[in-house]
C-alpha distance (Angstrom), angle and dihedral (degrees) to the residues before:
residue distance angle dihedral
X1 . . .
X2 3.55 . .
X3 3.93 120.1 .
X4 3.53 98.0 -115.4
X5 3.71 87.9 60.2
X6 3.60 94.9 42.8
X7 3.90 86.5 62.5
X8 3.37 97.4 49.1
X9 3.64 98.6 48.8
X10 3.94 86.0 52.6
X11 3.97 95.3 53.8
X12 3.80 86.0 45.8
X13 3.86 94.4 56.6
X14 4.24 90.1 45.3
X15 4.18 87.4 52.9
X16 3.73 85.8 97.0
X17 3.90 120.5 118.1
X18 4.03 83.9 -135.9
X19 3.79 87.2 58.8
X20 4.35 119.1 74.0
X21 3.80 118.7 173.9
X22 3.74 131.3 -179.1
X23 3.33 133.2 -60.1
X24 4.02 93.8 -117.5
X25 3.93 92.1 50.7
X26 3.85 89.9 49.0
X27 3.67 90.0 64.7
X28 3.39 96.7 26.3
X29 4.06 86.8 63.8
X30 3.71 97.7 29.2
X31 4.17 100.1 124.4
X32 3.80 87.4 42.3
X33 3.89 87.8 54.8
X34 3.36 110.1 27.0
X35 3.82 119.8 101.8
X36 3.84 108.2 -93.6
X37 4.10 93.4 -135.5
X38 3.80 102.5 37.4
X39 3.90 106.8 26.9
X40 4.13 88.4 -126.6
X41 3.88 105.7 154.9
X42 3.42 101.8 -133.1
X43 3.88 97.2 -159.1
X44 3.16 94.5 65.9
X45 3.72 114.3 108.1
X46 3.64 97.5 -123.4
X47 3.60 89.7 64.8
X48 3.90 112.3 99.5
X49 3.82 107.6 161.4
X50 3.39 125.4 90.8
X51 3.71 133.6 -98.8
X52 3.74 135.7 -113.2
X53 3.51 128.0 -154.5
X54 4.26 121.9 -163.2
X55 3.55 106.2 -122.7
X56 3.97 88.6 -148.7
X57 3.84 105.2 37.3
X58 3.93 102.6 23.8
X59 3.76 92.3 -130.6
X60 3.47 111.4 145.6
X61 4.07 125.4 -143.6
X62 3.46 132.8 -168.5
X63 3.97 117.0 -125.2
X64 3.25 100.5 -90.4
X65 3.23 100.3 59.5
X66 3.56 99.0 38.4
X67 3.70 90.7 59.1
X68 3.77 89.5 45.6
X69 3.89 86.0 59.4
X70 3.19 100.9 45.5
X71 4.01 91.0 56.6
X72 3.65 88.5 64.1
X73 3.46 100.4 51.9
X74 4.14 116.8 62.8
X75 3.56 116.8 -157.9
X76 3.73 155.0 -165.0
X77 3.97 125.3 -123.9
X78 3.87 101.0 -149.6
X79 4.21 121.6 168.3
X80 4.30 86.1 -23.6
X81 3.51 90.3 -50.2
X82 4.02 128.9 112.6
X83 3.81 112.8 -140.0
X84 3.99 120.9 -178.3
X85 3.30 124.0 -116.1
């Protein structure tokens, strides 16, 4: 696995609310953690919601912005699986 990934699949597991690191690794990490719509660094402590991942691109979104996006788009529950419309 390449290191790149290796990194991002380690700031992925610490975007927990149960999880707090310091404050030079919170902006040390910001663009890996920070929503990909609002900027929101969701390390930072103050952060409580949770966070989405795209299964497709790997950008991840805090929860307001995921829920904003997924009011725009309407779509179909087929077999378990959500198509759009």
């Amino acid at each position: 696995m390449p290191e790149n990934e290796i990194k991002r699949e380690k700031i992925r597991n610490l975007l927990t609310p149960d999880v707090q690191v310091c404050g030079g690794c919170r902006e040390k990490y910001r663009e890996e953690a920070s929503c990909k719509s609002c900027g929101k660094n969701m390390l930072e402590p103050t952060y409580k919601g949770m966070v989405y991942e795209c299964p497709l691109c790997g950008n991840l979104y805090c929860e307001d912005c995921w829920k904003k996006m997924e009011g725009e788009v309407h779509t179909v529950e087929k077999e378990g699986k959500l198509f759009g419309r």
